[in-house]
KETOR-58903 format. One record per residue (C-alpha): residue in one letter; x negated, y, z negated. Coordinates in steps of 0.5 Angstrom, whole numbers, plus 500, padded with zeros to 3 digits. Example, Ala and Ser with C-alpha at 12.3 -4.5 7.8 and 13.67 -1.06 7.14 Angstrom:
<rs>
a475491484 s473498486 
</rs>
This chain:
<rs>
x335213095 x335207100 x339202098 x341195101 x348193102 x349186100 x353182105 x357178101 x359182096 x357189099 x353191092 x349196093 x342195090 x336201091 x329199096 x326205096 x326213096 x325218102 x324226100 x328230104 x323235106 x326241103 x328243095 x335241092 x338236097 x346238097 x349235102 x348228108 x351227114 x350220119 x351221126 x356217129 x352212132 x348211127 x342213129 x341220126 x340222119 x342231117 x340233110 x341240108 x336242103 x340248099 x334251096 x329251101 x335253107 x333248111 x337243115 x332236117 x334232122 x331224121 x331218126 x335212123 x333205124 x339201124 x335195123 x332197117 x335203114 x328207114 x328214116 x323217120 x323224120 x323228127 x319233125 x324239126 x326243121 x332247122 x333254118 x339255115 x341260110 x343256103 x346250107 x352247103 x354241107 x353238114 x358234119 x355230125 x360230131 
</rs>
């Protein structure tokens, strides 16, 4: 899910869906510049990487698909 923080009151409200390319997402992690997306998809062993729009919030995914045996979490250093 996407969501919109609302400045005034930092509500959250859903704008929109983006599939994380793999089965049974586990676990996110934002880059600390804010400009990478990681999903760890556990059922499909796959980790996708996406660009983050800081504007927008859209994400774009890279077309890199990182194989990964079951992951559980990811952390973005």
């Amino acid at each position: 899910m996407i969501y919109a923080i609302d400045q005034m009151d930092g509500m959250l409200t859903c704008i929109g869906h983006e599939s994380t390319q793999g089965k049974t997402p586990r676990h996110f992690a934002v880059g600390p510049a804010g400009e990478f997306l990681l999903a760890a998809n556990q059922d499909s062993d796959s980790v996708v990487p996406f660009r983050l729009d800081p504007a927008s919030g859209e994400l774009m995914a890279t077309g890199h698909i990182v194989g990964v045996p079951t992951p559980v979490c990811v952390k973005v250093m």
